[in-house]
N, C-alpha and C positions, 0 to 999 in steps of 0.2 A: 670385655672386648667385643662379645659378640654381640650386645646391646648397641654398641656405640655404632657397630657395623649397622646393624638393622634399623637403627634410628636416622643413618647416613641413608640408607636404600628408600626407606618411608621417605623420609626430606626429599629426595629429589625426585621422585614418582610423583608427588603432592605439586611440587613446582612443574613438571614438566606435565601435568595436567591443569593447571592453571596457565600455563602459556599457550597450551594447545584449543583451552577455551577463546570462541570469537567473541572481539571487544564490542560487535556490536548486542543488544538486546533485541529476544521478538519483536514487539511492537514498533521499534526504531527500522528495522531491515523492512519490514511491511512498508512503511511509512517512505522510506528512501526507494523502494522497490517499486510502489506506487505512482510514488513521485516522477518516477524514471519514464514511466510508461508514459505518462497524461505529455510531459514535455516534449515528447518525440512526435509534434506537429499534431496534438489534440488540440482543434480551436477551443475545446468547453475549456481549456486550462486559459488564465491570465485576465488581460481587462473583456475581451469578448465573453467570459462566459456567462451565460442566462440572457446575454442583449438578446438575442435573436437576429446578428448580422445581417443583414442583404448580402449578396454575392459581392456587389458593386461597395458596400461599404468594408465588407472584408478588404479588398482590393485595397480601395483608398489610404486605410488604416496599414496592411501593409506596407505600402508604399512611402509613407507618411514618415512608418519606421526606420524605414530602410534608410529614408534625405535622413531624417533625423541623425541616424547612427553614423551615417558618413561625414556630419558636421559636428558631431562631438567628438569622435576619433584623434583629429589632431590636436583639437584642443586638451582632450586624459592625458594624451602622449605628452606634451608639453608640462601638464598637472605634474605627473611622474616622472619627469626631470626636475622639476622645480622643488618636488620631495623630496627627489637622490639629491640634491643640490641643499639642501637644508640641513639635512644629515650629517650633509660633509662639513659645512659650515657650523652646526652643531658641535661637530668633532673634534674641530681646529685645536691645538694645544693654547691657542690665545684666542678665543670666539670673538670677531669682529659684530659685534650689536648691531650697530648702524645695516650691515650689508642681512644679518638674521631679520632683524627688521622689516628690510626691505622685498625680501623672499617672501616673508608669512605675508606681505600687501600682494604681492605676484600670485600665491596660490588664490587667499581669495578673490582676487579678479576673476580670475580661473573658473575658480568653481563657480561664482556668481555669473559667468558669460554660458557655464553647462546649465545650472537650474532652469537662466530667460530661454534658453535654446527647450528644453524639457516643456514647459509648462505653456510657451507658444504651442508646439506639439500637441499636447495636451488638448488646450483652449480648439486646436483644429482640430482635433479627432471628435470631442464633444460637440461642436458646432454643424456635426454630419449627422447624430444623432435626432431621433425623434424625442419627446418628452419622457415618456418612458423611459426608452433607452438612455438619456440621459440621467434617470434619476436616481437606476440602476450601479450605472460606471461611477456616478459622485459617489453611492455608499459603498463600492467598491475600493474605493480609492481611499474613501475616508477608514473603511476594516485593515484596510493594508496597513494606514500611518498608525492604528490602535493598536498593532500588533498581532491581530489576524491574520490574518494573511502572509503567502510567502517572502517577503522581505519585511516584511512589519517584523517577524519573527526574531529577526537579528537585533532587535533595539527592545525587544520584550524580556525583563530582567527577572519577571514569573514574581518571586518574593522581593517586596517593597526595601526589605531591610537588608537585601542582596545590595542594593542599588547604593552606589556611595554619595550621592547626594542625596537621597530620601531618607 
């Protein structure tokens, strides 16, 4: 009896120090902590950093962002009902094809009307650049889709055999 007691006291000492451990790891807290910092209006973070901006092209690029974000706004809004709206269609106890169909041509419009909006942006933000600068923000841009960089990071699967198509 008094075994079973003290194996019960062990077990849950053992648990309730595994739950009290945080789920994050050293190097990840550093990394998110980091990260925290540079984002709170550090120009060296994002596509400026290493350009060497002018004052006047900070601005621009600013600004650029700002049109930029207020013309894709209603367009995600609209993205993300056309989602919820798929879902639902999705869900139907009789799924109508024809209208599923015609939703998934709705989102991609959608999305393909956000990319031309992104990559005009783009083409003008680079178009302000000197050579240099310019040749900086493409390897920039091209680290990011490799997987470098902070949203590249999302689509980087690390092991090949992780990945379900490779």
């Amino acid at each position: 009896m008094k075994a079973k007691i003290l194996s019960l006291v062990l077990l849950m000492s053992l648990s309730a120090a595994l739950m009290a451990q945080s789920t994050e790891v050293g190097p990840k807290k550093e990394f998110r902590g980091h990260q925290r910092e540079n984002f709170q209006g550090d120009e060296s973070v994002g596509f400026g950093h290493g350009l060497n901006l002018t004052d006047a092209q900070k601005e621009a690029f600013k600004q650029s962002i700002m049109a930029m974000h207020k013309q894709i706004k209603p367009i995600r809004n609209e993205l993300g009902e056309a989602m919820a709206h798929q879902k639902t269609l999705m869900g139907a106890e009789n799924p109508d094809l024809a209208a599923i169909n015609s939703n998934i041509d709705k989102i991609g419009v959608l999305r393909i009307e956000i990319a031309k909006i992104q990559i005009k942006n783009r083409l003008d933000m680079r178009a302000q650049l000197t050579d240099e600068q310019r040749q900086k923000f493409d390897l920039f841009k091209d680290r990011m889709n490799q997987g470098k960089g902070p949203r590249g990071m999302q689509h980087n699967w690390g092991n090949k055999s992780e990945h379900p198509d490779m």
